[in-house]
C-alpha positions as CSV (number, residue, x, y, z in Angstrom):
1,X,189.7,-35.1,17.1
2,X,186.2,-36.2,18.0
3,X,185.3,-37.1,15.1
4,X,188.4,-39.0,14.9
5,X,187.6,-40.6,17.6
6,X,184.1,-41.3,16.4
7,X,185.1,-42.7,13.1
8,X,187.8,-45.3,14.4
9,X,185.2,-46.5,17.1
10,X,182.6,-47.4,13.8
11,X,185.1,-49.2,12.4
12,X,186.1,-50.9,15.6
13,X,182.6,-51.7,15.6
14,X,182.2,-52.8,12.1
15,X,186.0,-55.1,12.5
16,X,183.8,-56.4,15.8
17,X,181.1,-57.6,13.9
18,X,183.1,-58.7,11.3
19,X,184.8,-61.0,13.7
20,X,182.1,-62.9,15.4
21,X,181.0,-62.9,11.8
22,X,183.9,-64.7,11.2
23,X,184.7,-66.8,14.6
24,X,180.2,-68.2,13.4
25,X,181.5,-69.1,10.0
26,X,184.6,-71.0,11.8
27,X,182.6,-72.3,14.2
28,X,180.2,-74.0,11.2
29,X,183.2,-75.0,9.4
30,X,184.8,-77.0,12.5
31,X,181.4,-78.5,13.1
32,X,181.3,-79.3,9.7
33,X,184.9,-80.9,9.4
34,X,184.0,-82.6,12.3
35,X,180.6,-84.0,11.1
36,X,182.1,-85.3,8.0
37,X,185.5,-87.2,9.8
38,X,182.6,-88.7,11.5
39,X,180.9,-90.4,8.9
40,X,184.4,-90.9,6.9
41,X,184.7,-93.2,10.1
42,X,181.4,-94.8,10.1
43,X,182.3,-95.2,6.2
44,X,185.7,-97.1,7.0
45,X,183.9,-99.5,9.4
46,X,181.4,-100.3,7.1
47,X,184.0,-100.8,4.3
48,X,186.2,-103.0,6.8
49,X,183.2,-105.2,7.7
50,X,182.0,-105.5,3.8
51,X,186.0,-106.2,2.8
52,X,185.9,-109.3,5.7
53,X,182.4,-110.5,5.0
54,X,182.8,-110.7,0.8
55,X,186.5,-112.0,1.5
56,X,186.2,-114.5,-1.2
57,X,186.6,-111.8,-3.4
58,X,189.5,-110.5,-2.2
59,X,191.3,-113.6,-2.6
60,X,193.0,-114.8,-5.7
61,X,193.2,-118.5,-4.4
62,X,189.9,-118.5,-3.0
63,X,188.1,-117.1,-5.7
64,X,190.2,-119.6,-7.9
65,X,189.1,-122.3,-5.8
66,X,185.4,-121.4,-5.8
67,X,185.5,-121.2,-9.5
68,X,187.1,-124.7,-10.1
69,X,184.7,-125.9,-7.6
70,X,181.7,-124.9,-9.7
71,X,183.4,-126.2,-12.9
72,X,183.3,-129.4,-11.0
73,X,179.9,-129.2,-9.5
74,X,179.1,-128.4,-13.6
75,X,180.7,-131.7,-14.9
76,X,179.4,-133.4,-12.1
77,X,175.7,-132.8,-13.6
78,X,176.6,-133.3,-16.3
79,X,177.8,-136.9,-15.6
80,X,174.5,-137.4,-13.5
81,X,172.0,-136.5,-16.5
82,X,174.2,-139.0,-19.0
83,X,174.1,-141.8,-16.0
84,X,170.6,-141.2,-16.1
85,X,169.6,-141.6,-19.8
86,X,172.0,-144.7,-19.8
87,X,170.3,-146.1,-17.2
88,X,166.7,-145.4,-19.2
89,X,168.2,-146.8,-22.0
90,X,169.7,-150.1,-20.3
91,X,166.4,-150.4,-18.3
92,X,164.5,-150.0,-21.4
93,X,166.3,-153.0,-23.1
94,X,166.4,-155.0,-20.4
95,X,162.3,-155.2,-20.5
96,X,163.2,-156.8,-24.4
97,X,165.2,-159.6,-23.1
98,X,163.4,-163.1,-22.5
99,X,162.6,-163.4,-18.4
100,X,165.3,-166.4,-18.4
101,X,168.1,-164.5,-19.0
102,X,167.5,-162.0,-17.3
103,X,166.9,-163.6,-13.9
104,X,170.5,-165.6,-15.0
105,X,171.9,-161.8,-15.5
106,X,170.3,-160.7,-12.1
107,X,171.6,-163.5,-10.3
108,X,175.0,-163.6,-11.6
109,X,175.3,-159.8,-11.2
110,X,174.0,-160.4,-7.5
111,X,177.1,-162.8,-7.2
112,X,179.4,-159.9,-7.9
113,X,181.9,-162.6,-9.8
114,X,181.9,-164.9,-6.4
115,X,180.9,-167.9,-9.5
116,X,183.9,-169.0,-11.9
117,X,182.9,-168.0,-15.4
118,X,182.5,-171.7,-16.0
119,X,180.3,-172.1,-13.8
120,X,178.0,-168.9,-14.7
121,X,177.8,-170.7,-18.3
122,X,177.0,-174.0,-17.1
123,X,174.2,-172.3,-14.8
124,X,173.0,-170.8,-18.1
125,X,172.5,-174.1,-19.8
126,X,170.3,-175.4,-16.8
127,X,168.5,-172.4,-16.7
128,X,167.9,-172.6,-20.2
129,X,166.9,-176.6,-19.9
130,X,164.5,-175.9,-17.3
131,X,162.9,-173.0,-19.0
132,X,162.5,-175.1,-22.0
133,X,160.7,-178.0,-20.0
């Protein structure tokens, strides 16, 4: 009976061990569970404030918008560099015309069609006269 006795206190001993063995590992695994459910948190934020700042892309009519937008600021340059070679060309032949006419063009430009059309041709003539003199 002793040794009886004897053999069921090792294994009590050995179930003992076992145990804290046991309660250690389940002690790392809750630490563990909890470490990670705390950066699955710090992960959410971080997603949250990424998803408000890039909200542009998370918007069909926004990103829409900010497409035809850029289509428009495309065209718009576009426009701009033809405006400018059109006005390198005009300015270009305007230093081929005689100085009369064009100080006749400037002025009745400048008039912004205040003159009857009569009137701009008749201005002409004298201009012409004079320059002629």
């Amino acid at each position: 009976m002793r040794e009886k006795v004897q053999f069921v206190q090792k294994e009590y001993q050995i179930l003992k061990e076992e145990l804290a063995q046991l309660d250690q590992d389940l002690g790392a695994q809750r630490d563990l569970v909890t470490k990670t459910k705390h950066e699955r948190d710090e992960h959410r934020q971080e997603y949250a404030s990424l998803k408000q700042q890039t909200g542009i892309m998370n918007s069909e009519h926004l990103t829409k918008d900010f497409k035809d937008r850029a289509d428009r600021i495309k065209e718009l340059k576009d426009q701009i560099t033809q405006l400018k070679k059109r006005h390198g060309q005009m300015s270009q032949r305007r230093s081929q015309i005689p100085g009369c006419l064009v100080a006749c063009m400037a002025y009745a430009i400048s008039m912004l069609w205040t003159v009857p059309l009569g009137h701009f041709s008749q201005m002409l003539q004298a201009h012409v006269r004079f320059g002629a003199m």
